[in-house]
Structures are given as structure tokens and as C-alpha cells.
C-alpha atoms as one frame of an Amber mdcrd trajectory, in Angstrom:
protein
  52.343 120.949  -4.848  54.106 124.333  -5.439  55.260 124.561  -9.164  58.957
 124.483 -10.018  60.951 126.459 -12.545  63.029 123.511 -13.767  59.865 121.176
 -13.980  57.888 124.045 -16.204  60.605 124.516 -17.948  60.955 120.905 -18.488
  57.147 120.384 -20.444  58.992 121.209 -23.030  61.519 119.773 -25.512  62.958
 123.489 -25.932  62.623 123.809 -22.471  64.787 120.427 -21.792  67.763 122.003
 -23.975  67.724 124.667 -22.174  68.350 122.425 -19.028  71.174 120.418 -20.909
  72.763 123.711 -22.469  73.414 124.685 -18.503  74.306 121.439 -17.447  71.730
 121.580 -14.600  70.425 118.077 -14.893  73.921 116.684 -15.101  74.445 118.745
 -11.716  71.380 117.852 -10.040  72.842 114.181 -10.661  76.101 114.633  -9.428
  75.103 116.683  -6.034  72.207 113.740  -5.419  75.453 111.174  -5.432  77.552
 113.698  -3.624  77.450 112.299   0.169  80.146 114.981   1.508  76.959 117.586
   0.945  74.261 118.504   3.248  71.445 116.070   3.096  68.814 119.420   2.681
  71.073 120.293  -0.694  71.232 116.879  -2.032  67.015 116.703  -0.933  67.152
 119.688  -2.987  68.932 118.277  -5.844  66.551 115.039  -5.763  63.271 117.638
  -5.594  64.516 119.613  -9.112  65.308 116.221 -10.578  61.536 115.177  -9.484
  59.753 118.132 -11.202  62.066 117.688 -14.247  60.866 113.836 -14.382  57.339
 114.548 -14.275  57.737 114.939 -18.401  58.598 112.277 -20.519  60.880 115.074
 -21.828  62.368 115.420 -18.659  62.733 111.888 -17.666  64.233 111.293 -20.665
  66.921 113.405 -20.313  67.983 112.395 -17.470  67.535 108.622 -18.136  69.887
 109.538 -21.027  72.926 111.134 -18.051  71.679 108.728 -15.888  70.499 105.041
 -17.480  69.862 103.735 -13.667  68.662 106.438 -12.060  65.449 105.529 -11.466
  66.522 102.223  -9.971  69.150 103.922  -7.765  66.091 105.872  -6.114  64.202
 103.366  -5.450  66.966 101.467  -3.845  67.989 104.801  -1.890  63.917 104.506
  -0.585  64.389 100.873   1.231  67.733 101.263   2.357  69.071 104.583   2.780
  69.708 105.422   6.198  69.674 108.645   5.654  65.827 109.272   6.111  65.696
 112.663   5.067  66.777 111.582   1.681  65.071 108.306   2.231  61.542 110.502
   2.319  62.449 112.602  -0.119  63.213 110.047  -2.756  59.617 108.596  -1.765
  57.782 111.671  -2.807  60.373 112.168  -5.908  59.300 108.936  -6.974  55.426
 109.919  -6.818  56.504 113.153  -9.219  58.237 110.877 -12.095  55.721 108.543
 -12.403  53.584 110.949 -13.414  55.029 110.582 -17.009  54.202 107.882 -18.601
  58.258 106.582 -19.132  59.050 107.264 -15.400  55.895 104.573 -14.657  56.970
 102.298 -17.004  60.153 102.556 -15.198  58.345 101.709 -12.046  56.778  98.948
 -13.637  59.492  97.164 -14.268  60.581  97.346 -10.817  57.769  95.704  -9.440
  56.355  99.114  -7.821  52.964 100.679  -8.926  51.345 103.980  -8.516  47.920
 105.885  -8.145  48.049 108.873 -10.800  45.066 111.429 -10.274  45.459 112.554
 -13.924  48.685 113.784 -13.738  47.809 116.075 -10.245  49.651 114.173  -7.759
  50.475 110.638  -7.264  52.347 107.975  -4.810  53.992 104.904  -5.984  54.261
 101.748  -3.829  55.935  98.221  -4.365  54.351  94.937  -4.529  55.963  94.017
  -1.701  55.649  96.714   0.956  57.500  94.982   3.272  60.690  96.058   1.836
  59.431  99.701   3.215  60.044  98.955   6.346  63.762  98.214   7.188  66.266
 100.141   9.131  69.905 100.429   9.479  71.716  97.596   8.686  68.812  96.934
   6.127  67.184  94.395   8.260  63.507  94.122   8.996  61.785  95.738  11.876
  61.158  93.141  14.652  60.087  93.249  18.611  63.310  94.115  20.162  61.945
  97.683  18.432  58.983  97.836  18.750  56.669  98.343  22.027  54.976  95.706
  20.998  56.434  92.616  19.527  54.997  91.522  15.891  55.119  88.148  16.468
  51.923  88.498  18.406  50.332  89.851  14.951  51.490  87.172  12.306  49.130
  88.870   9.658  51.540  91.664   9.584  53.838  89.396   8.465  52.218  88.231
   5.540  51.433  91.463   4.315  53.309  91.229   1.317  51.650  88.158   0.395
  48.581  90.150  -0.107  50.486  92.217  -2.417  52.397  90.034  -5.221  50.862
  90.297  -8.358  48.660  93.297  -9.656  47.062  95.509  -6.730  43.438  95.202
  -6.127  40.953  97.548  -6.468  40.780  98.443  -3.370  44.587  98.750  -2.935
  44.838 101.315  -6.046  41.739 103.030  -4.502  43.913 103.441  -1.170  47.050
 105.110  -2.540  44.613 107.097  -4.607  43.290 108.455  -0.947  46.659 109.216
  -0.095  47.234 110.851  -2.974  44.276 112.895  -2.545  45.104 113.567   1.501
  48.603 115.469  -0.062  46.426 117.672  -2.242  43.771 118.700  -0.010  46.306
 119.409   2.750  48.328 121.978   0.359  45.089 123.440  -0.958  44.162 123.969
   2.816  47.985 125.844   3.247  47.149 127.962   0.486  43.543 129.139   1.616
  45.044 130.233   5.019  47.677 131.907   3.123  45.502 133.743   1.504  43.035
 134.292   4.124  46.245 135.827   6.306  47.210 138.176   3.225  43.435 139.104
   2.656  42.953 140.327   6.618  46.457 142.172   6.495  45.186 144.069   3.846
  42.059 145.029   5.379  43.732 146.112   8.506  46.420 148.444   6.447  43.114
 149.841   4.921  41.449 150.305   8.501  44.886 152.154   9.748  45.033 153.840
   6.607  42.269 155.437   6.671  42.049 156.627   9.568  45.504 158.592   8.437
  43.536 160.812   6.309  41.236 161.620   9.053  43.750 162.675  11.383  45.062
 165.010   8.112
């Protein structure tokens, strides 16, 4: 994932009064709570806050504005109906618990998450049913969906599966997904550069063929 200028500036505890100084974290906070704003600007708000909570400096801070701030996104995950902000508080989440207070915080929430030494990371709850409501906050059920999930009880106990401490083989799943993010970025950024490398070869090409012509 890209870096951010608030989140490098956050590794540090100078960096972190810097941040307070210029009340940007207490403004990141207020525009994420701000419904009259454009959902891409408070997404925006929630991403800055994300890279500043991948420190325990950072997180700190804003725990210290903020006391329930964690537990306000991960209520905003399950049952905002917004689902721009809804997916962006998902992959905010993944940022913070990259520190080692923001997955504490998770923790004690009941969710848990797959860090890849401190590279990327995606938090889940114990229960993932409570993933998959809609609207009125009410579960998913056949009058929509194509096909009705009575007919597949298993999916229904899902979250039975999931109480207590994940498996193995769970942890080793959201570590894959984990992974999936970072190859697919890497693969952005080779193309990228592959683009930039055969533009510059062609303003060579045409370039030289300028001082020919001279």
C-alpha cells in the first residue's frame, strides 16, 4: 500500500506532535463523524486516521481525542449502510492493527487479525456472521438471494466454527488474503513502471531521430 505523509510522520513521537500542534487528528475525527460530508472525504478522513494508527504513537493519540474510536469503527463495519465507508473502515481496521495497541484493541472486541510483520494485514471477528447484514441491520436471507440459504444450513453455522481462538488454518487464510492485497499492488506498480520505462524509450527513439534530421 502507497505510503502516507500523516502515517510517516506518525512513526514518530515528534512526528505525532506535530500532528496534534495542527489539530489534524482532532479533524480527521470530526470530518469521519461529519455525515453532512461526502462519503469520499469522510473515506478520506478514515484512510489518514488508518496510516496514523498503524503506530502505537499514532493510535495513541488518537485513542487519547477519541477513547472509543476503535469500537465506533468496528461498529460502522457491520452496520453502516453506507458501504463506501463500510469498506473503508474494513481496510482501516487492517492498518491499526498493525500496532500492537490497535490489536489489543481488536482483541478485546472479539475480532483477530493476520499481521505479515507489520506489511499488511486484515482483521476479522469471531463471529463472521455479523459481516454480513444489510440495511436495517438484519441478516441476509433467501428473499435476497438467488438462491435461498436455507437449502445450505452449514452456512448458517458458520460462526459456530469461529467462537473461540481461530485455527490454524483460519489465521493461515486471512494471511492469504493479506498476501493477495500485496501482490496485487506490487503487480500495479511493475506496470507502472514498465509504462514509464517504454515512454522513455520511445521519447529517446523520436529524439533521436531529431538530431538526424538537424
Amino acid at each position: 500500500m502507497p505510503r502516507h505523509f500523516y502515517g510517516e510522520l506518525a512513526q514518530t513521537s515528534e512526528g505525532c506532535d506535530l500532528l496534534s500542534q495542527r489539530k489534524i487528528i482532532a479533524e480527521m475525527l470530526s470530518n469521519c463523524n461529519n455525515e453532512s460530508l461526502d462519503s469520499s472525504d469522510r473515506a478520506a478522513a478514515f484512510w489518514a486516521l488508518g496510516h496514523i494508527g498503524c503506530s502505537d504513537y499514532g493510535i495513541n493519540r488518537i485513542l487519547s481525542l477519541d477513547p472509543s474510536f476503535v469500537d465506533a469503527l468496528l461498529q460502522r463495519i457491520v452496520s453502516d449502510t453506507n458501504y463506501n465507508i463500510r469498506s473503508t473502515c474494513f481496510h482501516v481496521a487492517g492498518l491499526i492493527s498493525r500496532s500492537k495497541v490497535g490489536n489489543r484493541k481488536f482483541i478485546e472486541n472479539h475480532w483477530e487479525s493476520s499481521n505479515l510483520s507489520g506489511i499488511s494485514a486484515v482483521v476479522m471477528p469471531l463471529d463472521p456472521s455479523i459481516l454480513f447484514s444489510h440495511r436495517d441491520n438484519t441478516e441476509l436471507d433467501s428473499e435476497d438471494c438467488d438462491v435461498p440459504l436455507s437449502q445450505y444450513p452449514e452456512l448458517r453455522n458458520l460462526s459456530s466454527c469461529m467462537q473461540g481462538k481461530p485455527s490454524r488454518y483460519e489465521d493461515d487464510v486471512l494471511s492469504l488474503i493479506a498476501k493477495v492485497g500485496i501482490y496485487f499492488l506490487n503487480g500495479i506498480f511493475i506496470i507502472v513502471i514498465l509504462l514509464i520505462i517504454s515512454i522513455y524509450d520511445k521519447f529517446l527513439f523520436l529524439a533521436s531521430w531529431g538530431c538526424r534530421d538537424v
